[in-house]
N, C-alpha and C positions, 0 to 999 in steps of 0.2 A: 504494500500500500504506500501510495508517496502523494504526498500536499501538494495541493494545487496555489497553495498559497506558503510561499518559504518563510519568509517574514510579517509577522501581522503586527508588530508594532508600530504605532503610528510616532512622526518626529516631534520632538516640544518646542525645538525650534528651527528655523531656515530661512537660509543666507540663499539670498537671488543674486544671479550675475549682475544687477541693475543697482545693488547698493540695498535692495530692500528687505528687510529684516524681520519676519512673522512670529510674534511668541505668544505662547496656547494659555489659555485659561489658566492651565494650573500652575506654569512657573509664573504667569505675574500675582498669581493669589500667593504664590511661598514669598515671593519677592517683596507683597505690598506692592506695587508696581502702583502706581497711577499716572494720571492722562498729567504729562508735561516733565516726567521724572527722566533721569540722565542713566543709560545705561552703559555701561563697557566691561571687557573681557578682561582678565587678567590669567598670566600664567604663572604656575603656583607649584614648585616640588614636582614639573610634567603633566600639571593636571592645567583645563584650561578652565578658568572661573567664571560664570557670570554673573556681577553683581551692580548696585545700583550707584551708578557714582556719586550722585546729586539727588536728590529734593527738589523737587519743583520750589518750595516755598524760600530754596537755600542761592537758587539761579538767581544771578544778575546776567544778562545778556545773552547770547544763543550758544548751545551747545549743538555739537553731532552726538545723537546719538537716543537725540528726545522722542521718549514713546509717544504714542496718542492712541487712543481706542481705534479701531480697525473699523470702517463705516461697515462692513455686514455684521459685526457684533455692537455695535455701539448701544444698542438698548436689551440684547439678550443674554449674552456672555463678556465675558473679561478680555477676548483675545486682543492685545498690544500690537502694533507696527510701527516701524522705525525706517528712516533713511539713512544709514551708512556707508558709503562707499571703500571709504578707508578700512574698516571695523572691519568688513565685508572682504575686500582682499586680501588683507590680512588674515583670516580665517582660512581662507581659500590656499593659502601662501603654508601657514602652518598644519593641516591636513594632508598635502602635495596634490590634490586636484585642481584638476584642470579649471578656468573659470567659464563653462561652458553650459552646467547643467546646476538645477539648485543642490546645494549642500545641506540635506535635511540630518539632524543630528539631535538623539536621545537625549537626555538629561538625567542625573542621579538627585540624590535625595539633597537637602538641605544642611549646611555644614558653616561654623561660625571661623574668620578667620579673621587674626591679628591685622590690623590694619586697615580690613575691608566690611567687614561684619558679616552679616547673612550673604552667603555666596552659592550657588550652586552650580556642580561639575556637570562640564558638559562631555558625554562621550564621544570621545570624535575618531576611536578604534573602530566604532560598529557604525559605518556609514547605512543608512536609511535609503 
């Protein structure tokens, strides 16, 4: 007997060739995430982190990197979108794929780290 479906997990987050950045309900409810917050990646002991750089309410002038609600969930769910380009090839750059197709990528649990606070690992071993 063999699956007709190999992989059934779905990704928490993904990085589009175009700089655009989609993250799912549940990592912005572990994140606190809200509309106008600063996000960015850090790497950490080989792990790569994502966590929330800024506060909306902490921002003076424009950051890359700023979520906003995603217009098909804006009134039903939590799902966050970002424009990064930078963020984004970067990502692309430390994975070693190519920048041609989206980069969809798992996520682990929630984890408190020295200098950054609530951070969550993103698996970028088990490409999606």
């Amino acid at each position: 007997m063999t699956s007709l479906i190999t992989n059934s997990r779905k990704p928490d987050i993904t990085f589009y060739p175009n700089g655009r950045i989609d993250i799912k309900a549940r990592i912005a409810k572990l994140l606190s995430l809200g509309d106008g917050d600063v996000i960015n990646v850090a790497k950490h002991n080989r792990e790569y982190l994502l966590y929330v750089r800024q506060r909306k309410n902490e921002i003076v002038g424009q950051y890359e990197g700023t979520v906003h609600v995603s217009k098909k969930g804006k009134f039903s769910t939590h799902n966050m979108r970002t424009y990064s380009l930078q963020l984004t090839n970067a990502m692309y750059k430390e994975v070693g794929m190519e920048i041609t197709t989206p980069l969809r990528l798992p996520a682990g649990d929630v984890t408190a780290v020295d200098g950054i606070g609530i951070a969550i690992p993103l698996i970028t071993r088990c490409l999606l």
